[in-house]
C-alpha positions in Angstrom: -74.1 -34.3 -101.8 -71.7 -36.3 -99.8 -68.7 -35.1 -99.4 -66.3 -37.9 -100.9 -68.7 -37.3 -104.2 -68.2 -33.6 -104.1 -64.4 -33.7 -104.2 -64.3 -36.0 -106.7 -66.6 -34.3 -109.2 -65.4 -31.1 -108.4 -61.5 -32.5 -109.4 -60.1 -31.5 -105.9 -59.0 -34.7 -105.7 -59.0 -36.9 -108.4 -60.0 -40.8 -106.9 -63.0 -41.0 -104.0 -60.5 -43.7 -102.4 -58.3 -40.8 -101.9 -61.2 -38.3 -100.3 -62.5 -41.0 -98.1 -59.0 -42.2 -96.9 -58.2 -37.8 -96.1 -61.4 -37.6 -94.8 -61.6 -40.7 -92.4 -58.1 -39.4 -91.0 -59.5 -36.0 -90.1 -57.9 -34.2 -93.1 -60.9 -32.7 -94.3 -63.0 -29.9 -92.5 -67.0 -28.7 -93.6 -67.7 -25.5 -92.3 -64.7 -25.7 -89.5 -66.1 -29.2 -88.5 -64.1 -32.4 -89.3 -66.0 -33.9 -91.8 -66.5 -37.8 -92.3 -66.9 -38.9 -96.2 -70.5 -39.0 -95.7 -70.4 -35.9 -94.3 -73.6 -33.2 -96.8 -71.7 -30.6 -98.2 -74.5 -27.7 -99.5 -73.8 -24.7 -101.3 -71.6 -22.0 -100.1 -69.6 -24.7 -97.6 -66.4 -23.7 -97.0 -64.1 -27.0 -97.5 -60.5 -26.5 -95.2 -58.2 -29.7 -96.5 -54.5 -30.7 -95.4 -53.3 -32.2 -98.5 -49.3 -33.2 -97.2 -47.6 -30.2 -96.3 -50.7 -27.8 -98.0 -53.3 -26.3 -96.2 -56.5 -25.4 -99.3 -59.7 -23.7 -98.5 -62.1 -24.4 -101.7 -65.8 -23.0 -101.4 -68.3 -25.2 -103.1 -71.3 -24.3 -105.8 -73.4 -26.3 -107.5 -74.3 -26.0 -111.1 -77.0 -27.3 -113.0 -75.7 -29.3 -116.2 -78.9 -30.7 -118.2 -80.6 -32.5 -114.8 -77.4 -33.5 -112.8 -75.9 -30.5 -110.4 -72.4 -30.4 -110.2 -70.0 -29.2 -107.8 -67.6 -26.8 -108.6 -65.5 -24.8 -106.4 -63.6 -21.3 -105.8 -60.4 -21.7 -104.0 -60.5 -18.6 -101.3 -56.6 -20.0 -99.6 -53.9 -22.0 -100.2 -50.5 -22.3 -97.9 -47.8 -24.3 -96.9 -48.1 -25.5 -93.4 -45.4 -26.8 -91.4 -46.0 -29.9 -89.3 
């Protein structure tokens, strides 16, 4: 699933606008890689995001609901960064 789609479904971020816009800017990191919004994000990928002065590293899962999977997401860190 694309990346933009899987932080917006998951409710890490609440508008796709907002994922794309992080993730064009290099916010966003898949698997220590920075991600584009079209980036596939698969099960078990470790999401690193700068969200202002917050560093968050989410793990994704996917769970079946009827026929639609949906991500959800375990939140392993979250810091305060200084910039």
């Amino acid at each position: 699933m694309r990346l933009d789609l899987v932080l917006k479904q998951s409710g890490i971020i609440k508008r796709r606008t907002v994922a794309k816009a992080l993730a064009e800017n290099g916010k966003i990191f898949v698997d220590g890689k920075v991600a584009k919004p079209s980036t596939e994000v698969k099960e078990n990928s470790v999401l690193t995001l700068y969200l202002g002065i917050h560093l968050i590293e989410v793990e994704i899962h996917f769970e079946l609901k009827g026929k639609k999977e949906v991500p959800t997401f375990i939140e392993l860190s979250k810091k305060k960064v200084n910039d």
